[in-house]
VOBA-233515 format. One record per residue (C-alpha): residue in three letters; x, y, z. Coordinates in steps of 0.5 Angstrom, whole numbers, plus 500, padded with zeros to 3 digits. Example, Ala and Ser with C-alpha at 12.3 -4.5 7.8 and 13.67 -1.06 7.14 Angstrom:
2
Ala525491516;Ser527498514;
END
This chain:
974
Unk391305836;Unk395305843;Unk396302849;Unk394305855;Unk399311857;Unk398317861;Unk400322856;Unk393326854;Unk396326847;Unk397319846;Unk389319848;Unk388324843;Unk390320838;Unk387314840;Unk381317840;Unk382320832;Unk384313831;Unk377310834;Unk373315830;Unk376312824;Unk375305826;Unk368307828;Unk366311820;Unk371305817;Unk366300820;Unk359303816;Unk360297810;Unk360290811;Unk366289806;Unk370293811;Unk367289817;Unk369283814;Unk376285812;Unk377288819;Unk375281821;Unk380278817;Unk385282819;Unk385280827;Unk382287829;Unk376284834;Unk381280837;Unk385287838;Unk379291840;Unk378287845;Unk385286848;Unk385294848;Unk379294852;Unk382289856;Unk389294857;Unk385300858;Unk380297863;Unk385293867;Unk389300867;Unk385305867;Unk385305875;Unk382313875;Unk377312871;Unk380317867;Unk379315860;Unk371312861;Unk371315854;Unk375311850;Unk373305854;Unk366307852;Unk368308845;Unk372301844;Unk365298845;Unk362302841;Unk367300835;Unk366293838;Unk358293837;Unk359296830;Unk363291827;Unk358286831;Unk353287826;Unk357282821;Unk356275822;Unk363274821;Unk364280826;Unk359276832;Unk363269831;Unk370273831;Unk368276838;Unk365270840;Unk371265839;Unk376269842;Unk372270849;Unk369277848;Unk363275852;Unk367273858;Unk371279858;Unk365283857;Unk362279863;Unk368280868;Unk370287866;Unk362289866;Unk361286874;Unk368291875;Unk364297873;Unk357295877;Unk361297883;Unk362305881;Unk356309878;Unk361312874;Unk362307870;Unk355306869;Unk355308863;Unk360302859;Unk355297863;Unk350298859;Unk353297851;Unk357292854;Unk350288856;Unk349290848;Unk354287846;Unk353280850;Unk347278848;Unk348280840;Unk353275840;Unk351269844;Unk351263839;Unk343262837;Unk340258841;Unk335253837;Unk329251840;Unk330245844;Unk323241841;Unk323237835;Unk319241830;Unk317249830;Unk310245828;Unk305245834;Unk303239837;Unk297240835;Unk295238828;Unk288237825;Unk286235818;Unk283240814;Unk276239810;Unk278239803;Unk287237804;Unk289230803;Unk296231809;Unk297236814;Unk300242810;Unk307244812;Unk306252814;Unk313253816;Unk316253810;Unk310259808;Unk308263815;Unk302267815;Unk302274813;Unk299277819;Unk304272824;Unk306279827;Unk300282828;Unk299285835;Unk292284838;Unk286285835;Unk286291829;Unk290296834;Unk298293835;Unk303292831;Unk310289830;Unk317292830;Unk319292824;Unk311296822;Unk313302827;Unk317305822;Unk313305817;Unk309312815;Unk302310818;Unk298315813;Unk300309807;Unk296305810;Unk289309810;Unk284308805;Unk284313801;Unk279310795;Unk273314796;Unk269309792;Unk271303797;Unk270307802;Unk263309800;Unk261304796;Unk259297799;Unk261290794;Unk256285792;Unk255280797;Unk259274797;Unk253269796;Unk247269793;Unk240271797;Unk237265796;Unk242262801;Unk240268806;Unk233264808;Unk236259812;Unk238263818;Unk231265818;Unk231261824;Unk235265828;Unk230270829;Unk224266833;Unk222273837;Unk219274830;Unk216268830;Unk215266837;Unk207266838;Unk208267846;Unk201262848;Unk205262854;Unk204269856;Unk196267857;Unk198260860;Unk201263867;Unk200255869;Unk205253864;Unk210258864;Unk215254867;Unk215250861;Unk215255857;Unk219255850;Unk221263851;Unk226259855;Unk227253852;Unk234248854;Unk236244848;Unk241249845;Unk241245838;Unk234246836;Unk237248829;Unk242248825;Unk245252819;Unk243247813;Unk251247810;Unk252243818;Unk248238818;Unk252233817;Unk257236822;Unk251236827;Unk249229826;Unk256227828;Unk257232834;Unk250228836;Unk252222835;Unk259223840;Unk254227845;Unk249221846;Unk252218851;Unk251223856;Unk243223859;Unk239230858;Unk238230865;Unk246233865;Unk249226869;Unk255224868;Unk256218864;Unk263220861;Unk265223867;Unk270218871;Unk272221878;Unk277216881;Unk274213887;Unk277214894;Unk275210901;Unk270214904;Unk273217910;Unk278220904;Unk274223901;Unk272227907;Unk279230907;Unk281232900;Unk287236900;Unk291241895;Unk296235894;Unk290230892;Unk288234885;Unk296234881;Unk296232875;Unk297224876;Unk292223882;Unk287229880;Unk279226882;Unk278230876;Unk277226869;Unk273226862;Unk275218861;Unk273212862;Unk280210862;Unk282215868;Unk281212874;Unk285206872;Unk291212871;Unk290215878;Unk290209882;Unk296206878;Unk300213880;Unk298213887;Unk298206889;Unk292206894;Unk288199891;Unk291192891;Unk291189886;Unk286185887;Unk282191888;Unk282194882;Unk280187879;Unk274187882;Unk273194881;Unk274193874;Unk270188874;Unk264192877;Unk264198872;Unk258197869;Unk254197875;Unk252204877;Unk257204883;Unk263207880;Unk257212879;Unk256213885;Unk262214889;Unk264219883;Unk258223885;Unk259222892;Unk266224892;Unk264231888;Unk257231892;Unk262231898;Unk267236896;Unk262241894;Unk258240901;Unk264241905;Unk268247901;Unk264248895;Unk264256895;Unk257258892;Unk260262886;Unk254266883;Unk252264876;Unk258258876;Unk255250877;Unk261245878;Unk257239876;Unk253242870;Unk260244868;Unk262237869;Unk257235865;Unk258240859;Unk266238858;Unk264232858;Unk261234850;Unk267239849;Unk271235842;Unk278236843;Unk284234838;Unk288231844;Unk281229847;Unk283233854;Unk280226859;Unk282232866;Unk279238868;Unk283244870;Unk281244878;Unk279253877;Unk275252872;Unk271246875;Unk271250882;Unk270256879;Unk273263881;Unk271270885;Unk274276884;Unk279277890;Unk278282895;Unk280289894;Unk285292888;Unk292289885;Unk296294883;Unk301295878;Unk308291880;Unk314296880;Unk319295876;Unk326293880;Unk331298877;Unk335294872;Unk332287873;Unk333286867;Unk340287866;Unk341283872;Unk336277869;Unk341278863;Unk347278867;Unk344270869;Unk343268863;Unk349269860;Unk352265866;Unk349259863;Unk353260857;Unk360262862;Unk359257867;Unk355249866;Unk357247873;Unk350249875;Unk346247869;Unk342241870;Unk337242862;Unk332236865;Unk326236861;Unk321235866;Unk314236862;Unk313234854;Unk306235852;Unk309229846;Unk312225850;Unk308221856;Unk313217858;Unk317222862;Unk319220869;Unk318225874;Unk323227879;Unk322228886;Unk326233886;Unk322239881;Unk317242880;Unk311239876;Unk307241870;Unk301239866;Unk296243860;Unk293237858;Unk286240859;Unk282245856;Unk286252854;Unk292250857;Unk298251853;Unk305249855;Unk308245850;Unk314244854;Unk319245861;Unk326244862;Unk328245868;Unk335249868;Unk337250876;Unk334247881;Unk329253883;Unk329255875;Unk325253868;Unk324253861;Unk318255859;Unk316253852;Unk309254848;Unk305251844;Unk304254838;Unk297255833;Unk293249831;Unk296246824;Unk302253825;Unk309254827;Unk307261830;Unk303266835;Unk306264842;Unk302268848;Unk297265851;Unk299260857;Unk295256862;Unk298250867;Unk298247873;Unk305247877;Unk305242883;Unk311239887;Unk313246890;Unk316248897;Unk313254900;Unk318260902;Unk322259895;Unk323264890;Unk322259882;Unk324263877;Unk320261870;Unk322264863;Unk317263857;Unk322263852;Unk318263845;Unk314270846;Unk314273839;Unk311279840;Unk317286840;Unk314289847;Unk309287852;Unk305289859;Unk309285862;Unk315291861;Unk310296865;Unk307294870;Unk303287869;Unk303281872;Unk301273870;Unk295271874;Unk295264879;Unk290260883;Unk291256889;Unk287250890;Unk289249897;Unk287256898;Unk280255894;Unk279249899;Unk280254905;Unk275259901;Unk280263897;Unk277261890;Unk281266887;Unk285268880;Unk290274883;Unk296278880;Unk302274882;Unk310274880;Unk316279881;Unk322280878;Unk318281872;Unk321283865;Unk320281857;Unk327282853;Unk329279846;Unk333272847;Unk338269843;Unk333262841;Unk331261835;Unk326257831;Unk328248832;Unk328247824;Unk331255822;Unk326256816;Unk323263819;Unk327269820;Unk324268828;Unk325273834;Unk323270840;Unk323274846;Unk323272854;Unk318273858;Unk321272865;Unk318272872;Unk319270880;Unk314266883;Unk314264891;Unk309260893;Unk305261899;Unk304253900;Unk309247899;Unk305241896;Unk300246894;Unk297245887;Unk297252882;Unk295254876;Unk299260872;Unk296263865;Unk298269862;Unk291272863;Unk284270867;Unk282264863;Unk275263861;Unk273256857;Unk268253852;Unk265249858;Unk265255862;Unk261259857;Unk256253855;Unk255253863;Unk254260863;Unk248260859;Unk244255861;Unk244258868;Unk242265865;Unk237261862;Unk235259867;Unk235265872;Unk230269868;Unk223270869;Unk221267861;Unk214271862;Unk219278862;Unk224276858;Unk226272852;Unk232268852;Unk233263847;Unk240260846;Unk241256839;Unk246253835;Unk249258830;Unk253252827;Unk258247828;Unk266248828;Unk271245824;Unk272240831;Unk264239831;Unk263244837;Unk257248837;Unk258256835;Unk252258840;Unk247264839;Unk243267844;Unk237273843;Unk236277849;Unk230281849;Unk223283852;Unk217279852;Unk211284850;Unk206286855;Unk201281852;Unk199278845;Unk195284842;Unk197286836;Unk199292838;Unk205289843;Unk207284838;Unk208290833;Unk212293838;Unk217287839;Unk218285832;Unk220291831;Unk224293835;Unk232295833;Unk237290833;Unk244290836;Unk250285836;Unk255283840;Unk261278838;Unk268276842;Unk273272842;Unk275270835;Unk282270838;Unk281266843;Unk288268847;Unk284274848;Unk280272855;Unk279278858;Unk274279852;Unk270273855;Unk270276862;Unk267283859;Unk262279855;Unk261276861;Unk258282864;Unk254284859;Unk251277858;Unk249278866;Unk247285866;Unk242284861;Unk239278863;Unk237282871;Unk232285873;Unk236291874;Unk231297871;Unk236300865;Unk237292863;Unk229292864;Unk229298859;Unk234295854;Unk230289853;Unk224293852;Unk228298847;Unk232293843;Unk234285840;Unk240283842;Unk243277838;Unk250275842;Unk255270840;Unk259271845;Unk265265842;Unk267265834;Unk273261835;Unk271255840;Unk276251838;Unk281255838;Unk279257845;Unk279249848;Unk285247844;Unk289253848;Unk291257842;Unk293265841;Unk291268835;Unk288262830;Unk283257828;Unk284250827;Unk285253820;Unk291256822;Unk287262820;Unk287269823;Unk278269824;Unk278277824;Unk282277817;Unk277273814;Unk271277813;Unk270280806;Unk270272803;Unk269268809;Unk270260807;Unk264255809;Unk267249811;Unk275252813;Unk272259817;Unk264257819;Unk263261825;Unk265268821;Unk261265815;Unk255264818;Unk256270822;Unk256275816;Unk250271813;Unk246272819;Unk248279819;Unk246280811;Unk240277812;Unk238282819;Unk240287812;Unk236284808;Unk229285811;Unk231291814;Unk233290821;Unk241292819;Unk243293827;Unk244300830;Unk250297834;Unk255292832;Unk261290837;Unk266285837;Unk270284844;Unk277284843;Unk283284848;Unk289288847;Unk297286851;Unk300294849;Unk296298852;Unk292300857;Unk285301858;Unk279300854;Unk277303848;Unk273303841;Unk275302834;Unk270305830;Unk270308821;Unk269314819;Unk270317811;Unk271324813;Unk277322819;Unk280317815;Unk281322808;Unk283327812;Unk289323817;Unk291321809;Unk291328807;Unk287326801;Unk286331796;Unk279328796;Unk273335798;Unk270334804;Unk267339804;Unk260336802;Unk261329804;Unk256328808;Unk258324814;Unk252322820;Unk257323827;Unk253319831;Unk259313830;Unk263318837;Unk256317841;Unk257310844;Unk264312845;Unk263319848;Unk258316853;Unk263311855;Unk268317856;Unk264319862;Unk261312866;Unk266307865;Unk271308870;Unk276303865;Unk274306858;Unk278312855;Unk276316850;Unk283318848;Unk286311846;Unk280311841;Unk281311834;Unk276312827;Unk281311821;Unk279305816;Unk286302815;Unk288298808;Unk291292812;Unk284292817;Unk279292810;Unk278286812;Unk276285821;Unk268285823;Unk269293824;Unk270295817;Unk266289813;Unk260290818;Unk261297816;Unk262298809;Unk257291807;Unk252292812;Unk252300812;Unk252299820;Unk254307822;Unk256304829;Unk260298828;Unk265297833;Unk272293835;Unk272293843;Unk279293846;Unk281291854;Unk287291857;Unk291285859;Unk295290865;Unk290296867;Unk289303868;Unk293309868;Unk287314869;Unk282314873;Unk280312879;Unk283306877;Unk289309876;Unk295305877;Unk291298879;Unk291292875;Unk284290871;Unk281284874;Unk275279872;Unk270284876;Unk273291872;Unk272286866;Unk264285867;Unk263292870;Unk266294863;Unk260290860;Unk255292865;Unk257300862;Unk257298855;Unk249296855;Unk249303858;Unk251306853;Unk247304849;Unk242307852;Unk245313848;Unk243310841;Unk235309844;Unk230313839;Unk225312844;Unk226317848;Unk221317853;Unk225310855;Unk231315855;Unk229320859;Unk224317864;Unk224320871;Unk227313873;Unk233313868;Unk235320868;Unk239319875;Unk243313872;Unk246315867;Unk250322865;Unk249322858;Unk253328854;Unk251329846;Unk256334844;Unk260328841;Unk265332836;Unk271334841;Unk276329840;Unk281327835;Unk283321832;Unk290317834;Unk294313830;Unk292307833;Unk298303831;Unk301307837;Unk303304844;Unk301308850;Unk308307854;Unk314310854;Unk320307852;Unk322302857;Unk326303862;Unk332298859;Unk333296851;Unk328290849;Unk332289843;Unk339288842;Unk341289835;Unk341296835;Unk349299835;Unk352306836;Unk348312832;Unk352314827;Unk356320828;Unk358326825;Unk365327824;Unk365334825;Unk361333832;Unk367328834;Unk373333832;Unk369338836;Unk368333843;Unk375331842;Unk378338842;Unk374341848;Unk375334852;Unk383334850;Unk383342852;Unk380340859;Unk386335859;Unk391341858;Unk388345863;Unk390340869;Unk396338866;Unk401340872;Unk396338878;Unk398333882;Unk395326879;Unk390323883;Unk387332884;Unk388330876;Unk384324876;Unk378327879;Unk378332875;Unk378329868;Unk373325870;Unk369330873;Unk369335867;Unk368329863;Unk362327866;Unk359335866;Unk360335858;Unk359328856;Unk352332860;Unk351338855;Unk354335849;Unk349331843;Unk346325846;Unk348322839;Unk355322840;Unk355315844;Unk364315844;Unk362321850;Unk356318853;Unk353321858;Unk352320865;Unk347315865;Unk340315868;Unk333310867;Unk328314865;Unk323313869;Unk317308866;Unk311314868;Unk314318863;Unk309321858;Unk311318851;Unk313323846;Unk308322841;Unk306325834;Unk299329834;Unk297325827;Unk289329827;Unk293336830;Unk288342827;Unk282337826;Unk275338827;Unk268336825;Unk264341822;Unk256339826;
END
């Protein structure tokens, strides 16, 4: 190859002898020998020759093509560390900052960004072990196992049962569809004998219920329809279990005081004057320990030593009591916010029960507080034109340029003993469902933000919820979450993390908003700490200036919502309904593997009197079941169920008709340890819980055991639910939809050779869904799939269809992000889109009614629009994403297409021929010229040619994505 020279034949012949580099680089032997031979150290020393030379821009082609045989030869090892040890990132980052300052060079921009980020060294994760923080022994196992050494099976598995990981997407989807007409049709022996399925039983007081209370008008306050205790019984096989959660729950009073709740006191006047500042970290007055205030004091210096003697001495007195309640009495009575369905103090009282592995002593201050959805609507954040490249750009610079670079850790969640400096920022997320396992910060107004993995794993990174304090106001923080595992996120359109203020709060501003900017997700170059995963870890990175300074705030990856929250929530909805209307009854399903309770809650009507012929009526009345959060990153799911909980238990008249029509049984948390001890994805077992329903085990998965056993039992004394549905969230995609089952769909997407012709099937599994279609503003009949797959054989949908014979049973999927339809097109979902989606789903539900009087009554028929033809839509391939690509590369592995080289031949012979043309003008007129005629063919010849790339445009983010239609020419015969 040549040096840079005027004479068009020596570009001609460097261009020849390019291509044959490029084709010569397709094995890896080659690349090896090439490596050997010194030609990286060449290639770059000819780009360096022809960038700093080519002063016209004239020769862009053969820059470009120079990258482009550079990215092949990287995709060796032996050809990354060639590049790398002889400053190929240094050159690159210096020729790249040239060729930003003209758009005709927009193009070598971009492979040369490719370049940098595939051959930065890897980095490893700076903590001790890619093993969670967390562990928890396992009944039945003697240590702790080691799983890094054998990653779960579903470790890349996208949300719920609709997303999917990179290397998934290129597959052919059809191979997953069950094809076996006997597993579809057919339902398995029943995983346990029924003589177990008795026991639950229990779970079913509206069958046994006498309502003595109906003709005792004076003792209805006292009625049992509305009982408090939510541990009334327990499954048989957990009674050891909910001995020993009783024995650590006495300490607390029935009457819900606060005897495990020390909140550090204060002198009176203080207490009157709280400020933002007062509730970080290490002077919070929020706390679950007795322990607890000794630590405030300590860290604020406010008592004497002779004080905090004294006041030691005076622990058992009742004082402290005292001035703990005042001060919460105080606070709640000069700013206390009057947040619907939320009571701090009862809150307070129930996390006090909750067992944690790292026994959380502090509550997080929004869940304490409480949240109201902000005024008006968020939109969708624009993307920045080339944030990404510009956020890449810096983080090379870390590894150019250290003079900056300070690589402090500032939070350890293993190390207790760290100093704080003055000077950064500071982190907490020892409290229940936080999750930061670890802050470095890397410039003075930057930092590494690393998660915490699942319980007992070394994977599922998603989920985070933090405090942050000590900041100043006015100054853009950059965070970057740099163990993200999944390939793309929301994040990259349109999405924001969400943030509350305390200072805000106490200003009336009990708020969880959208915040950040300059966000985008991208591959990095860490890797796992011990090396034992093949592990792509990617970047979420965003930009956050706070409103105040000495403020304290909490960011987390969606609107959070805990254990503690929900227990509290529904006590207060027991104790909001009228007991001689509606029959609400809170019991204990089982108790998880950290001795939590699993609760239950059966919602319906209480007959009109105790005649026989009422009583007939409510005990058979249909039933419908509704489950959530078994992965208990998935938040969003709570807040929908939130609104469904709400919704049923009012007086709203289609509440009315729906408990009239139906029993609802709602077990509205299947992962509550999963959901206090901040994971993403898994159990304590460090076990997807949606993956375990075809042979749940007793003692590792109880909630989803005990689930399915009630199901049987509902199946075997013929009340087999009408409904099933279980609440997901979704972080690809936007909207809401449902995932349902049907034979028919499913055998003809395959292409099965199975007759369908009379295969009957009922399409009743599209009504819920259609009605949704048309009264939930979020919902979209579009995203829905009803496809059995192999790989979702065995999720709640598909087992609680095939074993149980339910025709609508469902997987809910909410978007993390928004809408792009609809009147919320274009907005981000918040917690009131989220409960309003509950609220819909219940009235959708009127559509499976039987009782069409209930249906079609003059005072329902106007508020809701119900349509019965069903069958005009087609399924989706679910695994699909809904975006188009993004507007920069995730990824940066890829190299340069392959190209033919006939396509090569013909380009080089017009390019050279244009070159001929302008030969006796003058040069600059040439120069302009060669690069203008370049330009306009580069325009029309094959977008697979990248040795001539084109003028470089940014697809837009709005772009419809070109999608295969996977059911085209389907439709259902009614």
């Amino acid at each position: 190859m040549s040096v840079y020279g005027q004479n068009h034949f020596t570009w001609n012949g460097t261009l020849r002898d390019l291509h044959g580099s490029y084709t010569g680089f397709c094995t890896e032997a080659n690349v090896c020998s090439a490596v050997s031979k010194g030609y990286i150290s060449g290639l770059l020393w000819l780009y360096e020759d022809w960038h700093s030379k080519d002063t016209q821009d004239v020769a862009i082609a053969i820059r470009h093509a120079l990258l482009c045989c550079l990215l092949k030869a990287t995709d060796s090892t032996a050809g990354r560390q060639a590049f790398l040890s002889q400053g190929g990132i240094r050159l690159l980052y210096q020729t790249a900052q040239t060729c930003l300052l003209s758009k005709n060079l927009e193009c070598l921009v971009e492979p040369s960004v490719q370049l940098m980020r595939k051959c930065l060294p890897r980095i490893p994760l700076p903590v001790t072990s890619d093993q969670s923080a967390y562990s928890f022994l396992l009944p039945g196992t003697p240590a702790f196992p080691d799983v890094s050494e054998t990653p779960d099976e579903s470790s890349d598995e996208s949300d719920a049962e609709a997303e999917d990981n990179h290397e998934a997407n290129n597959r052919d989807y059809d191979d997953d569809l069950e094809t076996d007409l006997n597993k579809l049709r057919l339902p398995p022996d029943p995983d346990r004998p029924k003589e177990l399925l008795t026991q639950y039983s229990c779970f079913c007081p509206e069958l046994s219920h006498d309502f003595q209370e109906l003709d005792l008008s004076s003792e209805t306050g006292d009625s049992s329809t509305a009982s408090s205790s939510d541990d009334d019984e327990v499954v048989l096989l957990d009674k050891d279990r909910a001995k020993t959660t009783a024995g650590r729950d006495s300490s607390t009073s029935s009457d819900g005081s606060y005897s495990e709740m020390e909140i550090s006191r204060r002198d009176m006047p203080a207490a009157a004057h709280l400020e933002a500042c007062d509730f970080h970290n290490h002077s919070s007055i929020l706390g679950t320990s007795p322990g607890f205030r000794t630590m405030v004091r300590g860290a604020m210096g406010e008592a004497s030593p002779c004080q905090r003697e004294d006041e030691q001495d005076n622990e058992g007195d009742g004082t402290e009591e005292f001035y703990h309640h005042t001060i919460i009495d105080r606070l709640l009575e000069r700013h206390g916010a009057g947040i619907p369905h939320h009571d701090p103090k009862l809150y307070c009282a129930l996390a006090s029960k909750t067992k944690s592995i790292p026994e959380f002593s502090i509550l997080a201050f929004p869940d304490f507080w409480g949240h109201l959805p902000p005024p008006g609507h968020q939109p969708m954040a624009p993307r920045k034109p080339n944030i990404q490249r510009q956020k890449v750009f810096e983080d090379i610079q870390r590894f150019l340029k250290t003079d900056d670079i300070i690589n402090h850790v500032v939070f350890d969640l293993e190390d207790s003993n760290l100093q704080f400096q003055s000077d950064s920022l500071r982190f907490f997320s020892k409290f229940e469902s936080g999750n930061l396992r670890k802050a470095v910060q890397v410039r003075r107004y930057e930092y590494d933000l690393i998660l915490n993995p699942d319980v007992n794993s070394s994977q599922h990174t998603q989920w985070f919820y933090f405090e942050v304090s000590n900041m100043t106001a006015d100054v853009p923080y950059r965070f970057n979450v740099i163990n993200c595992e999944k390939s793309n996120s929301q994040f990259n359109y349109g999405m924001q993390p969400v943030l509350y203020s305390v200072k805000e709060a106490l200003e009336g501003r009990p708020h969880w908003i959208r915040t950040g900017t300059e966000i985008c997700y991208f591959r990095n170059n860490f890797c796992p700490a011990q090396g034992r995963r093949r592990t792509t870890f990617y970047t979420l990175t965003f930009t956050i200036t706070f409103k105040h300074s000495e403020d304290v705030c909490y960011l987390a990856y969606h609107y959070p919502y805990t254990y503690s929250v929900l227990m509290a929530h529904l006590k207060i909805l027991q104790k909001s309904v009228d007991p001689a209307k509606v029959f609400f009854k809170q019991q204990t399903l089982c108790s998880t593997l950290a001795g939590n309770s699993c609760p239950i809650v059966t919602i319906t009507a209480c007959p009109v009197s105790r005649r026989w012929k009422d009583l007939h009526q409510l005990r058979n009345r249909p039933y419908i079941v509704l489950t959530s959060r078994v992965h208990p990153g998935e938040s969003n799911a709570s807040w929908v169920m939130k609104g469904t909980l709400e919704f049923l238990c009012s007086n709203d008249l289609l509440a009315q008709s729906l408990r009239e029509a139906f029993v609802f049984k709602v077990i509205p948390m299947l992962n509550p340890d999963g959901v206090i001890n901040g994971t993403n994805r898994c159990d304590l077992n460090s076990k997807d819980l949606n993956r375990q329903w075809s042979k749940p085990d007793p003692l590792l998965s109880p909630t989803i055991y005990h689930t399915k056993g009630f199901l049987y039992y509902l199946n075997i004394i013929g009340r087999t639910p009408v409904v099933f549905c279980d609440y997901h969230g979704h972080s690809r995609k936007k909207n809401v939809f449902l995932y349902g089952c049907s034979i028919k769909e499913t055998l003809w997407q395959s292409g099965s050779a199975v007759d369908t012709v009379g295969l009957k099937e009922d399409p009743g599994y599209r009504t819920i869904p259609k009605t949704l279609d048309r009264i939930a503003p979020t919902f979209s009949f579009n995203s829905c799939n009803f496809l059995v797959e192999k790989s979702r054989s065995a999720t709640a949908r598909v087992v609680v269809w095939r074993e149980m014979g339910v025709l609508r049973s469902y997987t809910m999927e909410n978007t993390y992000n928004g809408c792009n339809q609809g009147i919320y097109k274009g907005l981000q979902t918040g917690t009131q889109e989220h409960q309003e989606m509950g609220l819909k789903f219940c009235h959708s539900l009127l559509s499976v009614t039987k009782d069409t009087r209930i249906l079609y009554s003059r005072k329902l028929i106007n508020h809701i629009d119900l349509d019965h033809n069903m069958l005009d839509h087609k399924s989706h391939n679910c695994f699909e994403d809904d975006e188009p690509p993004c507007a920069e590369e995730i990824e940066y592995s890829g190299g340069c297409p392959t190209l033919k080289g006939s396509d090569l031949d013909s380009d080089i012979d017009s390019s050279m021929a244009r070159v001929d043309d302008d030969d006796e003008d003058d040069k600059e007129h040439s120069a302009q010229k060669h690069q203008q005629d370049s330009i306009s063919q580069s325009q029309q010849s094959s977008i697979k040619n990248q040795l001539f790339p084109p003028q470089t445009w940014q697809p837009s983010v709005d772009t419809p994505s070109e999608r295969r239609d996977l059911r085209n020419g389907l439709s259902i015969a009614k």
